[in-house]
C-alpha positions as a Markdown table, in Angstrom:
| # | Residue | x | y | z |
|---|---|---|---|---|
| 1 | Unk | -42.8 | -2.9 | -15.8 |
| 2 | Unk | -42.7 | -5.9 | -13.6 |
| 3 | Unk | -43.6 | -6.1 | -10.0 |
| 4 | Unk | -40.7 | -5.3 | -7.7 |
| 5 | Unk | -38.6 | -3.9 | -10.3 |
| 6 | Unk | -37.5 | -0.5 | -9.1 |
| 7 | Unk | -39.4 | 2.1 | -11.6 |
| 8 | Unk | -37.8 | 3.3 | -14.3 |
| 9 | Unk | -36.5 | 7.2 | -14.2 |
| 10 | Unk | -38.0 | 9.5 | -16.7 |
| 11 | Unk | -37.3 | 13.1 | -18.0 |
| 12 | Unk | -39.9 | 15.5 | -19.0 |
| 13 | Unk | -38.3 | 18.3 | -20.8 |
| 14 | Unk | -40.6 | 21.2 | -22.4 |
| 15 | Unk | -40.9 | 25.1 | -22.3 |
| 16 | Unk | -45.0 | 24.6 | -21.7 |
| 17 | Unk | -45.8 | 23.9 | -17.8 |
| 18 | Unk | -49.1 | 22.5 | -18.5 |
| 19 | Unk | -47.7 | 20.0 | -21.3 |
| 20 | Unk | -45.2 | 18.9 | -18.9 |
| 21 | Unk | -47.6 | 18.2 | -16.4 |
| 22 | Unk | -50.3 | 17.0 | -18.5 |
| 23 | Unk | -47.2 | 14.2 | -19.4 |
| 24 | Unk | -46.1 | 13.5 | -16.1 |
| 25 | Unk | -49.4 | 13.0 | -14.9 |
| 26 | Unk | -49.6 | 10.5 | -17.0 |
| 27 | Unk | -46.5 | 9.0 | -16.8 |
| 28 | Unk | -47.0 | 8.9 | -12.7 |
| 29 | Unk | -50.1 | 7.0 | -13.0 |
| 30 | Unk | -48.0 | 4.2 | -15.0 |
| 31 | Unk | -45.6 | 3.9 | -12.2 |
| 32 | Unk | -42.9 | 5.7 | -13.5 |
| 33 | Unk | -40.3 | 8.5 | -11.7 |
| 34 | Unk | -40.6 | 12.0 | -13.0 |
| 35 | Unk | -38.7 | 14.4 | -13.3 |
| 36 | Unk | -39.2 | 18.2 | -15.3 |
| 37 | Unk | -37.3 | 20.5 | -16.3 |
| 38 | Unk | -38.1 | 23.5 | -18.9 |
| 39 | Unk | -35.2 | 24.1 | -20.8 |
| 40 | Unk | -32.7 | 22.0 | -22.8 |
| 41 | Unk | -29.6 | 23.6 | -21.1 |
| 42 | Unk | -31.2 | 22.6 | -17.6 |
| 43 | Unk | -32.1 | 19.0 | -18.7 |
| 44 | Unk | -28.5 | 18.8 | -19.5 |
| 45 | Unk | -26.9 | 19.7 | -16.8 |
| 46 | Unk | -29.4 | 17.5 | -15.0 |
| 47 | Unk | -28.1 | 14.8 | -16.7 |
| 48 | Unk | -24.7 | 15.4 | -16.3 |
| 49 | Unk | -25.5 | 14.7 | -12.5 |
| 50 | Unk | -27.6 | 11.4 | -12.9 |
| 51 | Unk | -28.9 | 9.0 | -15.0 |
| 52 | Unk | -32.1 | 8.6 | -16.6 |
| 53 | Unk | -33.7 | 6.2 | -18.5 |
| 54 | Unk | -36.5 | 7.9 | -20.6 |
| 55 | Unk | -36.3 | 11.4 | -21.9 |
| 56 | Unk | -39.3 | 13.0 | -23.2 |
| 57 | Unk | -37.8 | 16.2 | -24.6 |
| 58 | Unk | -39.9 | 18.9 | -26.8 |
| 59 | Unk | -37.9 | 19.6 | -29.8 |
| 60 | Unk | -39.0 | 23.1 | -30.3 |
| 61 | Unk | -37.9 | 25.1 | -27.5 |
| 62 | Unk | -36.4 | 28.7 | -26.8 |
| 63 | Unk | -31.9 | 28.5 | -26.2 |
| 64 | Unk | -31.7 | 25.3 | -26.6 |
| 65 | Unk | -33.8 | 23.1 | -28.8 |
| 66 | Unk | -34.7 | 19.6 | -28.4 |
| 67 | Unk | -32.1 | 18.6 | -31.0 |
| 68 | Unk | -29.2 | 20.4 | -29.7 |
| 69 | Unk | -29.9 | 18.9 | -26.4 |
| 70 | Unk | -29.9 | 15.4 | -27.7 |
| 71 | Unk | -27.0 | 15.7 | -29.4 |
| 72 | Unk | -25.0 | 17.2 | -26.5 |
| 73 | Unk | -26.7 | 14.4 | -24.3 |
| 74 | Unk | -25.5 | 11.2 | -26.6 |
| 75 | Unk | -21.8 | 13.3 | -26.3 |
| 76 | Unk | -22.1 | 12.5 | -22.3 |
| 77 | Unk | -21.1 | 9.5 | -23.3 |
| 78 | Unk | -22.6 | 8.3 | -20.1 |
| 79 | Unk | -22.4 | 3.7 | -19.8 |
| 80 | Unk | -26.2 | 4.0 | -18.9 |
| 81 | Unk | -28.1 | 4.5 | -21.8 |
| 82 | Unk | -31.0 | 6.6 | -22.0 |
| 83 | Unk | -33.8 | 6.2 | -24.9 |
| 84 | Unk | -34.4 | 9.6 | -26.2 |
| 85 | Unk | -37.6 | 10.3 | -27.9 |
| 86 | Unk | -38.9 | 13.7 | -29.1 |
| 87 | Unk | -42.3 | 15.7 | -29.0 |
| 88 | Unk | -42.3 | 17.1 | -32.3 |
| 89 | Unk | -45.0 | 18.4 | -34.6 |
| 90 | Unk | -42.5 | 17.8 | -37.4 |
| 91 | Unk | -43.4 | 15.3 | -39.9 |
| 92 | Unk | -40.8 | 16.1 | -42.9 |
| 93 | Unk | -38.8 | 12.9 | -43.6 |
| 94 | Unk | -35.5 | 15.4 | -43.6 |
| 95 | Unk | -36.2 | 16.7 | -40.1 |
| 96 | Unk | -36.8 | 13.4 | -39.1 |
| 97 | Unk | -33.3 | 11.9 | -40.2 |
| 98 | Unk | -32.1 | 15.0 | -38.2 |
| 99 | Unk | -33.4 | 13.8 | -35.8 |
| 100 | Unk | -32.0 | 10.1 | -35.8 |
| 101 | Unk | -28.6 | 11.6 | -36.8 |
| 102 | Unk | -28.5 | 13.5 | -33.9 |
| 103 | Unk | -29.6 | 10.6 | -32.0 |
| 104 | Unk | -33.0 | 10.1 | -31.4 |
| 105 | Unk | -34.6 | 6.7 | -31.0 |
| 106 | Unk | -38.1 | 7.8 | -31.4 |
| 107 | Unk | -40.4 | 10.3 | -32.1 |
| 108 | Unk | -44.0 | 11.9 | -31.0 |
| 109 | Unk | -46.3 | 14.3 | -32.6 |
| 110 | Unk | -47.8 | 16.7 | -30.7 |
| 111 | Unk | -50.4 | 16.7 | -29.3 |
| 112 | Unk | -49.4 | 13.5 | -27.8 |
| 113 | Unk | -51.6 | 10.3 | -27.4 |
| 114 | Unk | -52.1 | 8.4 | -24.4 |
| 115 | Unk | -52.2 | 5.1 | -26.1 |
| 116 | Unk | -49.0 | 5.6 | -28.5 |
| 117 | Unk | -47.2 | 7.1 | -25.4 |
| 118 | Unk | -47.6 | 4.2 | -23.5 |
| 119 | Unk | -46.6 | 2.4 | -26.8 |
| 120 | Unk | -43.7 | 3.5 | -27.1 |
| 121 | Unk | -42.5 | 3.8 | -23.8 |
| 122 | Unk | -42.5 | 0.1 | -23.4 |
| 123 | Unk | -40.8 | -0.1 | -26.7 |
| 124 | Unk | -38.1 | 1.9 | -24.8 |
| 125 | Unk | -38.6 | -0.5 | -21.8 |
| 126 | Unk | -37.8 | -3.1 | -24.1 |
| 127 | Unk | -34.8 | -1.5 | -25.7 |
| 128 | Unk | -33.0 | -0.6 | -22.4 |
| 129 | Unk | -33.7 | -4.0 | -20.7 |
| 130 | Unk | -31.8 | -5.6 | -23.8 |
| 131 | Unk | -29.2 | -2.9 | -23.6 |
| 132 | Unk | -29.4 | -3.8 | -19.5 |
| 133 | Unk | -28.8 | -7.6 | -20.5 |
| 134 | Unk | -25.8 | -6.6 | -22.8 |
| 135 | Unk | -24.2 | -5.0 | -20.0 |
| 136 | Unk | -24.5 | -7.2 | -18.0 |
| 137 | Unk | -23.1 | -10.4 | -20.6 |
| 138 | Unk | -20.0 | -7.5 | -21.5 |
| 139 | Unk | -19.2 | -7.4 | -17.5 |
| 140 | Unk | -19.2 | -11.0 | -17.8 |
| 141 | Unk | -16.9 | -11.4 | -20.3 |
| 142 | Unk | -14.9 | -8.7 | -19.4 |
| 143 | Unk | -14.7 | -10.0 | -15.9 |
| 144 | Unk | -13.7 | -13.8 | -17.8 |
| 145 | Unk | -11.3 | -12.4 | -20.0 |
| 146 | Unk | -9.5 | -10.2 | -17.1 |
| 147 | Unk | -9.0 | -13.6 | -15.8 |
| 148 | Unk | -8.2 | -15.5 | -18.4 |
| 149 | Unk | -5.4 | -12.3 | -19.1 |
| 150 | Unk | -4.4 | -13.1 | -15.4 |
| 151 | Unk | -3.9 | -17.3 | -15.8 |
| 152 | Unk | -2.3 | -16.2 | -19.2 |
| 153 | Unk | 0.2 | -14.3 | -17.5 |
| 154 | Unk | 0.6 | -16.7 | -15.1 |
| 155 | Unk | 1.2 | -19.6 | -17.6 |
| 156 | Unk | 3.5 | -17.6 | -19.7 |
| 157 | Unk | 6.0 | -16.4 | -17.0 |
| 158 | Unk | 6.0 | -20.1 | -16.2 |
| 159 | Unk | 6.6 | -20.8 | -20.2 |
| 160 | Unk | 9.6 | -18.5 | -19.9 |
| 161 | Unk | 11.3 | -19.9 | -17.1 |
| 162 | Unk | 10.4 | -23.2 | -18.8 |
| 163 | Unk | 12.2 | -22.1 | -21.7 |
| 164 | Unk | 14.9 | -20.8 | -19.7 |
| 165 | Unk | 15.4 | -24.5 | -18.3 |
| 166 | Unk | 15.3 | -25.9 | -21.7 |
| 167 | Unk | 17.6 | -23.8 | -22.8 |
| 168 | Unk | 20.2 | -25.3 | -20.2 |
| 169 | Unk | 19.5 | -28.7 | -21.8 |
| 170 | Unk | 22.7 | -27.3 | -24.0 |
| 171 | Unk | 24.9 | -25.4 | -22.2 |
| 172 | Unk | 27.6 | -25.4 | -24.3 |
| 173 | Unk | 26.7 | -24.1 | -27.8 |
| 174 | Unk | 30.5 | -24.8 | -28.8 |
| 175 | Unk | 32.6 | -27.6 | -27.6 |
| 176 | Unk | 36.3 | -28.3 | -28.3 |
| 177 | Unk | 37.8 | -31.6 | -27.8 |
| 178 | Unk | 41.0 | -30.3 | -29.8 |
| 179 | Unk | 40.5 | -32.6 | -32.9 |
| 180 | Unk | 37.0 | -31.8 | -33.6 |
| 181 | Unk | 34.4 | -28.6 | -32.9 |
| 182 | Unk | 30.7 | -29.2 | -32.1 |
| 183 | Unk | 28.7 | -26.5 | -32.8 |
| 184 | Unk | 24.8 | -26.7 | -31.5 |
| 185 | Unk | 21.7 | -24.4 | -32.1 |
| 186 | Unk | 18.0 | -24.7 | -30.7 |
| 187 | Unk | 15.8 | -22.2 | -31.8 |
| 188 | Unk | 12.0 | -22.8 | -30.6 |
| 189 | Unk | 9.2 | -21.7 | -32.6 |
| 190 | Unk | 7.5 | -20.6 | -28.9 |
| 191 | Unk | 8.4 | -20.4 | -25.5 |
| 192 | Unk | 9.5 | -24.1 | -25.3 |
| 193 | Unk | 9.8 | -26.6 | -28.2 |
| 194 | Unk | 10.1 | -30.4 | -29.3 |
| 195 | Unk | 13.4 | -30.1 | -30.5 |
| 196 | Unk | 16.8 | -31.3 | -28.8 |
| 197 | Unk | 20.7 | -31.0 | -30.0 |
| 198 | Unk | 23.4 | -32.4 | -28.0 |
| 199 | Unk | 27.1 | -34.1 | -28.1 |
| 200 | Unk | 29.4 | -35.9 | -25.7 |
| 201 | Unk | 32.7 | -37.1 | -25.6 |
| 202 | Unk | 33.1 | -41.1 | -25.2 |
| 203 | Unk | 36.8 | -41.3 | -24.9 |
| 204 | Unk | 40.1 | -39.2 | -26.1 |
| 205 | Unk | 39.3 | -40.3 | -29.7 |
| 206 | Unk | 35.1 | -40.8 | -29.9 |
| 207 | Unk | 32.3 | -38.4 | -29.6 |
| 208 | Unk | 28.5 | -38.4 | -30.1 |
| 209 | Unk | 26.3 | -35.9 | -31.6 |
| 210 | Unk | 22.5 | -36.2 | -31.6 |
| 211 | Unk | 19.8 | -34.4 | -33.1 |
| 212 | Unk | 16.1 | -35.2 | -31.7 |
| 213 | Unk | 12.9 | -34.2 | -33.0 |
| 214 | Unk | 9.8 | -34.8 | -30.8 |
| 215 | Unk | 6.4 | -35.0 | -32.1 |
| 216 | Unk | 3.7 | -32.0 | -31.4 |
| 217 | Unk | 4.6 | -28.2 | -29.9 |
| 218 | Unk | 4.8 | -26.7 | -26.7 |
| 219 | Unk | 5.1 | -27.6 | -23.0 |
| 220 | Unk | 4.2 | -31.8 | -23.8 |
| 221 | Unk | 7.0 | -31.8 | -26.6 |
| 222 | Unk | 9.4 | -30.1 | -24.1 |
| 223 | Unk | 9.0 | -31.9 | -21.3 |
| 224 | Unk | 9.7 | -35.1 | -23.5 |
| 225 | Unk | 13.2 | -33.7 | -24.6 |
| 226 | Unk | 13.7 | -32.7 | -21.0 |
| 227 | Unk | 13.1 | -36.9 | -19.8 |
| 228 | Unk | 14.9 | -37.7 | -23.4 |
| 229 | Unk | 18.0 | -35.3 | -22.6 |
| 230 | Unk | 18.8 | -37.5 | -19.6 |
| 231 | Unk | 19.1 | -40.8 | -21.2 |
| 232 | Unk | 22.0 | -38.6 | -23.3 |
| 233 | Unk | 23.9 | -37.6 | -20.4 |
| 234 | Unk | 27.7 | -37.6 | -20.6 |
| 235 | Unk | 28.3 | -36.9 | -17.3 |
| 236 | Unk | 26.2 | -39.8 | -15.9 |
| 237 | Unk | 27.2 | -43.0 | -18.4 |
| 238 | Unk | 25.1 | -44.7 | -15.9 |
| 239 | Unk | 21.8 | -43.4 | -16.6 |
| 240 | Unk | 23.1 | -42.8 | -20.5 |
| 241 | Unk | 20.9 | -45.3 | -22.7 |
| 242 | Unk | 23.8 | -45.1 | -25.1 |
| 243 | Unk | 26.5 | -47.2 | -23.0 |
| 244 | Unk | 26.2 | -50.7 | -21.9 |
| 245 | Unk | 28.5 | -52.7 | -19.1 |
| 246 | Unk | 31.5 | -54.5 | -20.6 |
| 247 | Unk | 33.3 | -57.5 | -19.1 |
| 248 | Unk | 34.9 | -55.6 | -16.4 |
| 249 | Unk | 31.9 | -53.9 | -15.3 |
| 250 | Unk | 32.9 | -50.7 | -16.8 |
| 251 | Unk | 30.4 | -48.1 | -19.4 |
| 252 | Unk | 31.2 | -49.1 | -23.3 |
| 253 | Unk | 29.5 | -47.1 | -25.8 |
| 254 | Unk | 26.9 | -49.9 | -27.6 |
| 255 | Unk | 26.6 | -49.4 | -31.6 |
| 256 | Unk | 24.0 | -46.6 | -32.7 |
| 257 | Unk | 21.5 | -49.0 | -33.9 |
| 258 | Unk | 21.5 | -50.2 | -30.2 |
| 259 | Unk | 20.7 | -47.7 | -28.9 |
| 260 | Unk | 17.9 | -46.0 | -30.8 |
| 261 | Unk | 16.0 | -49.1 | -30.4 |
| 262 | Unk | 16.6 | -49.0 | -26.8 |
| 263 | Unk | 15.0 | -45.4 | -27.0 |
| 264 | Unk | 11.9 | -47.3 | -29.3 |
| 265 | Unk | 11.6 | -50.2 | -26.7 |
| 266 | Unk | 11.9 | -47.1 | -23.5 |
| 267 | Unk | 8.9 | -45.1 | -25.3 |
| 268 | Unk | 6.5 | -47.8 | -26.1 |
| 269 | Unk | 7.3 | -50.0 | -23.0 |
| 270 | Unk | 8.2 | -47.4 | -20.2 |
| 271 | Unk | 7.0 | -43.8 | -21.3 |
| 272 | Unk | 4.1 | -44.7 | -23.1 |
| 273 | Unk | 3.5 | -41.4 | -24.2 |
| 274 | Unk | 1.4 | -39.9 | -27.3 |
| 275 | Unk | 4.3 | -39.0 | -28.7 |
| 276 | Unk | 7.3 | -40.2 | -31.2 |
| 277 | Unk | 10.2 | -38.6 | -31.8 |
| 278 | Unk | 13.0 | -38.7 | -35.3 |
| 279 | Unk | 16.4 | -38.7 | -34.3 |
| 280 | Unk | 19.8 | -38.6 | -36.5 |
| 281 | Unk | 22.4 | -40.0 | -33.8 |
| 282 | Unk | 26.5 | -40.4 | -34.8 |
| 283 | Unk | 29.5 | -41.6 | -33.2 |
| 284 | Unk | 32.6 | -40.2 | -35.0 |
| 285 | Unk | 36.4 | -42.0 | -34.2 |
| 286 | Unk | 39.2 | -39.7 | -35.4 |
| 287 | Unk | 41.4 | -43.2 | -34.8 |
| 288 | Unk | 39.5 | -45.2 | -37.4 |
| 289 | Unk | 38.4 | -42.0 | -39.5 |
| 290 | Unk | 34.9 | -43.8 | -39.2 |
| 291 | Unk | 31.7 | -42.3 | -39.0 |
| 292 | Unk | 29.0 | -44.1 | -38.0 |
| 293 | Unk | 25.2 | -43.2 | -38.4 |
| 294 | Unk | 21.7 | -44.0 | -37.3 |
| 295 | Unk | 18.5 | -42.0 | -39.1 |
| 296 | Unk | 15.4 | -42.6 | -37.5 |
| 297 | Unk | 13.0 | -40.6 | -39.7 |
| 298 | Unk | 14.9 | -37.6 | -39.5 |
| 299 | Unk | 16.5 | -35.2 | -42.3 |
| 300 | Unk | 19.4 | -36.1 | -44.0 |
| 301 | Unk | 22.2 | -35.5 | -42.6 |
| 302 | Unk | 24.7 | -33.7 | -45.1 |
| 303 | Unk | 28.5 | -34.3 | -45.1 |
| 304 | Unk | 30.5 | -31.7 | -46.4 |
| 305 | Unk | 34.0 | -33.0 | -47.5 |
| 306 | Unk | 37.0 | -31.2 | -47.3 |
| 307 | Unk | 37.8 | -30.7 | -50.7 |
| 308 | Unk | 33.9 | -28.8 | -50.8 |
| 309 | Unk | 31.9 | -31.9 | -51.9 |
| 310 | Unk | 28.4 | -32.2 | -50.7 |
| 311 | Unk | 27.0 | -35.9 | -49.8 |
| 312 | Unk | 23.3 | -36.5 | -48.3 |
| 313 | Unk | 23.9 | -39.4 | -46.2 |
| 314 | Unk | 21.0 | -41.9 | -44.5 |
| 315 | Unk | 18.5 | -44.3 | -45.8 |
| 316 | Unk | 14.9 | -42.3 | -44.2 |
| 317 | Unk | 14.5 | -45.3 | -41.3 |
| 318 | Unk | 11.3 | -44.9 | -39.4 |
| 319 | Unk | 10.7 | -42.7 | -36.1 |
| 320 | Unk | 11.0 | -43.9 | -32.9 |
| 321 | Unk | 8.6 | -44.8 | -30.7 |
| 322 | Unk | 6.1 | -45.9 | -33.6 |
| 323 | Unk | 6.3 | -49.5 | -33.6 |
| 324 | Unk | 7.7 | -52.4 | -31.4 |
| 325 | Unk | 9.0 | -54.5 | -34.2 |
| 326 | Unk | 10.9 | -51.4 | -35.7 |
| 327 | Unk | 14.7 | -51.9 | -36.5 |
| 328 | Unk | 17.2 | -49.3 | -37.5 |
| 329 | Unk | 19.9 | -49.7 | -39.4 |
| 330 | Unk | 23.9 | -48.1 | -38.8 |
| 331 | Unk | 25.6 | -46.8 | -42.0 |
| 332 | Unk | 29.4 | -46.0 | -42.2 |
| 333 | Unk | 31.2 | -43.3 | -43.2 |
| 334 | Unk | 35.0 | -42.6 | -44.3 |
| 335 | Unk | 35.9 | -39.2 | -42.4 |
| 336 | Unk | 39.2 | -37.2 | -42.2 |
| 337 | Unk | 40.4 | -33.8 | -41.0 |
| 338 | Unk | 38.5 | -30.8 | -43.0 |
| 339 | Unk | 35.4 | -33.2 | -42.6 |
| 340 | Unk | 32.2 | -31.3 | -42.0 |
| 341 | Unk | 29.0 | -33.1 | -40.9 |
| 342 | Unk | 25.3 | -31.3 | -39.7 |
| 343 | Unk | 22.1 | -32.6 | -38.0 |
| 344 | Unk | 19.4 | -30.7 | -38.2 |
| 345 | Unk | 15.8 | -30.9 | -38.2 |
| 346 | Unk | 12.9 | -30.3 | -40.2 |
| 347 | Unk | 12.3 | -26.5 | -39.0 |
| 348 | Unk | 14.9 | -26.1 | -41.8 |
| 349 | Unk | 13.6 | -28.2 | -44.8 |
| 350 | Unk | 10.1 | -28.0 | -44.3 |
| 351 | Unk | 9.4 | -24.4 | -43.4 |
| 352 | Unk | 6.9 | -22.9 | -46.1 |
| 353 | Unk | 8.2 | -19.9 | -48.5 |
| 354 | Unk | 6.2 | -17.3 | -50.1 |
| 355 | Unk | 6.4 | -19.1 | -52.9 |
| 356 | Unk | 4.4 | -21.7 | -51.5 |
| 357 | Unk | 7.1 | -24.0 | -51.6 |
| 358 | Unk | 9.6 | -25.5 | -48.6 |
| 359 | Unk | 12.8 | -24.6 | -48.0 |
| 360 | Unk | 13.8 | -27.9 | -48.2 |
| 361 | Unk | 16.9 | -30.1 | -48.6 |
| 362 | Unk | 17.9 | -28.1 | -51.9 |
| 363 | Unk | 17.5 | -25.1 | -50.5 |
| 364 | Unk | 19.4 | -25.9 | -47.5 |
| 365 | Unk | 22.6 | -27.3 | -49.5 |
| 366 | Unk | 22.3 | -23.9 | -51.3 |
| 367 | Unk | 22.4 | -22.1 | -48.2 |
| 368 | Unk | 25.7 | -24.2 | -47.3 |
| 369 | Unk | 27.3 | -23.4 | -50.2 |
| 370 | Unk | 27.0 | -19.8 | -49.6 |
| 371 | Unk | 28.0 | -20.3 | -45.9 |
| 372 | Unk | 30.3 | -23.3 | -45.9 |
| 373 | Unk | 33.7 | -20.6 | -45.4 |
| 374 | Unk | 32.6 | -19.7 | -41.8 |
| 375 | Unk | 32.7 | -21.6 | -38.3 |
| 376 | Unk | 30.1 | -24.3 | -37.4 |
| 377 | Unk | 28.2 | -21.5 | -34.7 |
| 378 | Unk | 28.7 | -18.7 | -37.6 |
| 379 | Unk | 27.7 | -21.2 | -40.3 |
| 380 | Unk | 24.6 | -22.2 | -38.3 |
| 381 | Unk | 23.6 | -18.9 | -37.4 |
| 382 | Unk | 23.5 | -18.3 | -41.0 |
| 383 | Unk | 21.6 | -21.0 | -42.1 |
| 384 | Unk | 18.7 | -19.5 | -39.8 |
| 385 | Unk | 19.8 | -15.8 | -41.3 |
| 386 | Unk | 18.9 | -17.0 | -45.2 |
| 387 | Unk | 15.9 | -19.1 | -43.8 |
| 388 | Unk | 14.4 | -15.9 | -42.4 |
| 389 | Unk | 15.0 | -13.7 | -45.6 |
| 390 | Unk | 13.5 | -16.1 | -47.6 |
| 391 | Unk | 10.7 | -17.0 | -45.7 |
| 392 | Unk | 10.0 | -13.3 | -45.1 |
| 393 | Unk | 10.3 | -13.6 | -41.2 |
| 394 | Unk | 12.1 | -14.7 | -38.6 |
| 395 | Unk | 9.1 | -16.1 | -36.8 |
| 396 | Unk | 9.5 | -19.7 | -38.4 |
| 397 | Unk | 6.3 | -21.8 | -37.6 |
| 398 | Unk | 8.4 | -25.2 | -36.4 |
| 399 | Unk | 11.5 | -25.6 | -34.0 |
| 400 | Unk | 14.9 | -25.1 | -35.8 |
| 401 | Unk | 18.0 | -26.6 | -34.6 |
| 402 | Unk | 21.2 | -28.3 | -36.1 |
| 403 | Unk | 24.7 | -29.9 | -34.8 |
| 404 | Unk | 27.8 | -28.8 | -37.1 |
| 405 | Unk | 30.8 | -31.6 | -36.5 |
| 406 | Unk | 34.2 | -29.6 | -37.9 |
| 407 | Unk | 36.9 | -32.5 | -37.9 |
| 408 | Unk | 39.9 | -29.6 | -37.5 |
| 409 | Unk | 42.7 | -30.5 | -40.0 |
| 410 | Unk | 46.1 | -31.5 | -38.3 |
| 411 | Unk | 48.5 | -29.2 | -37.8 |
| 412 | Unk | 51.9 | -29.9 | -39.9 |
| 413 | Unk | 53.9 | -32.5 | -38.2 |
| 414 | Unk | 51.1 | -33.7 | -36.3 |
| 415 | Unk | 49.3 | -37.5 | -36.3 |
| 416 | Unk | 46.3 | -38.3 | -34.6 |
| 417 | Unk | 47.2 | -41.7 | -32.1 |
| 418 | Unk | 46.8 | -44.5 | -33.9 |
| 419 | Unk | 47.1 | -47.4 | -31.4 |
| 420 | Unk | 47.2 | -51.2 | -32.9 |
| 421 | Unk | 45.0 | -52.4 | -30.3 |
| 422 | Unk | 42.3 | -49.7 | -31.0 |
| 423 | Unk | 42.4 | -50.6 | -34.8 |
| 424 | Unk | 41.7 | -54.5 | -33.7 |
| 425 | Unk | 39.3 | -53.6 | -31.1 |
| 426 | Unk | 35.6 | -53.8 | -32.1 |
| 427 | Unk | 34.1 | -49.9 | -31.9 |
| 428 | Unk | 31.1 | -51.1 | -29.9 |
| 429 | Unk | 30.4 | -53.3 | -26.9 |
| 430 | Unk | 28.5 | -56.3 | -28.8 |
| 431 | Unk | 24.4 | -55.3 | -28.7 |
């Protein structure tokens, strides 16, 4: 043992006074703390008191034998281990393994050699100062990982509160402005997500619906449709990246190709984040029965027409925040009453199946089909309903969300405003 380590305890357990003395002697002059007892029944309820390091038991003994007492001693179950070796005169490779099964480490033959005792107590040295250094490593990492659990907990109560804030981002999962019904859904794939979903009204007879997809997961995706959220703002036109100042100073919705590249020019130039973002963005006007539409690398959008027809509309376009030359282009769209269109985002079409395939655009038509007789929030809840039962969970490994735009069909005897000077007017303030 080294200098100034504190000696290493050690039990001397046999029937025979002399051969416990003759062993203790020996053991003394090497430094080590002895103690004796002369029955296995003793030595055990010694070490049910304290610990020991070494035990030096005689297997052969009257009540009970060296074995028994090992075997009740390794059922302590005490942290400290203690390296058992037995005085035996046994030599049989069967009594042996009984031995080891019952938990041995070693073994002596009597009459025992000073040489090969001192042997193999430093082999036991050795063991226990490796079983010492173990220990010591598991507190380590025990004490690391309690705190690790601790920041864990911290960050994830945070998470959820975050979540709980993004989740405000859209209040109103159903709006009515009495000619049309926007239905939203945002379903993260953790506590917060990259996705956004969102409408306002412009005037009585305009509305926008957006669908946003930011790039990466978690709390650097959310905060970005957090900052993005607030350039979408209805109830702040000034601060809304979508509306420009007419002639007489008042807010006048720009055309949707406008305005994504405003978004492209604000994330390269201002934000200058890691981060891009696809985005579907439409202005409907129940006056012209227009639809106009912007795709900036996101899904499809699908229009489903009142007589049940199915059209994928959009060209692909590229994301936004990419490139500084990028340009987007606005498509048009004949819409009436019964018109149904949806946003949504790639949690839908590219979620894997068992199959090994994505849901994907197909799949999601299919869906419609089977779902296109209930309400935009019913509808969209059941999209996500069949995406879970054919994925085989509901634990969907990107963000899902989706806009539904119902056009409600007029009432008998009613007519939607058509004012001469909003047919002549252009739609947009001039970008």
């Amino acid at each position: 043992m080294q200098a100034g380590e504190e000696p290493r305890h050690v039990l001397v357990v046999d029937d025979s006074r002399a051969q416990r003395q003759l062993v203790s002697m020996q053991l003394k002059r090497w430094g080590y703390r002895v103690s004796e007892c002369d029955s296995g029944q003793a030595a055990l309820d010694l070490c049910r008191a304290q610990n020991f390091d070494i035990i030096l038991s005689d297997w052969m003994m009257p009540g009970m034998t060296g074995l028994d007492f090992c075997r009740e001693f390794r059922a302590l179950g005490r942290e400290a281990y203690g390296y058992f070796i037995l005085l035996t005169s046994k030599s049989e490779k069967t009594e042996i393994a009984d031995g080891l099964e019952a938990g041995a480490d070693d073994f002596l033959t009597k009459p025992v050699a000073s040489n090969e005792l001192r042997a193999r107590l430093r082999a036991g040295e050795r063991m226990l100062a490796m079983q010492a250094e173990v220990l010591a490593k598991n507190k380590v990492i025990v004490a690391t990982l309690v705190e690790l659990q601790k920041l864990y907990d911290s960050l994830d109560r945070d998470l959820i509160e975050a979540r709980k804030l993004q989740q405000t981002l859209v209040r109103d999962r159903v709006r009515d402005c009495g000619w049309a019904r926007v239905s939203l859904l945002l379903r993260n794939s953790g506590r917060v997500g990259g996705d956004l979903v969102g409408s306002f009204r412009v005037d009585e007879d305009r509305f926008v619906a957006y669908s946003i997809d930011v790039s990466g997961h978690g709390v650097a995706s959310a905060m970005m449709t957090a900052r993005l959220a607030g350039f979408l703002t209805g109830s702040a036109p000034e601060q809304n990246l979508a509306f420009g100042k007419g002639p007489d100073g008042s807010h006048v919705l720009l055309p949707p190709e406008v305005v994504v590249e405003r978004f492209n020019r604000l994330m390269l130039d201002e934000i200058q984040a890691e981060q891009y973002f696809t985005m579907a963005f439409a202005v409907v006007d129940r006056v012209r029965g227009r639809l106009w539409l912007v795709q900036a690398g996101h899904p499809h959008p699908i229009l489903i027409r009142a007589d049940g027809r199915i059209e994928q509309l959009g060209q692909g376009g590229l994301p936004v925040g990419l490139l500084p030359e990028a340009t987007f282009e606005r498509q048009e769209f004949a819409i009436g009453p019964g018109d149904r269109l949806l946003l949504f985002s790639d949690g839908f079409t590219e979620c894997p199946l068992p199959s090994g395939q994505d849901f994907g655009q197909e799949g999601l038509i299919e869906s419609l089909r089977r779902s296109a007789h209930l309400s935009g929030a019913d509808l969209l809840e059941a999209l996500v309903w069949d995406l879970a039962r054919q994925a085989g969970s509901d634990s969907f490994p990107d963000d899902v969300s989706g806009v539904v735009i119902d056009l409600l069909p007029q009432e008998a005897g009613q007519h939607p405003p058509v004012p001469l000077v909003a047919q002549k007017a252009q739609p947009f303030l001039d970008g």
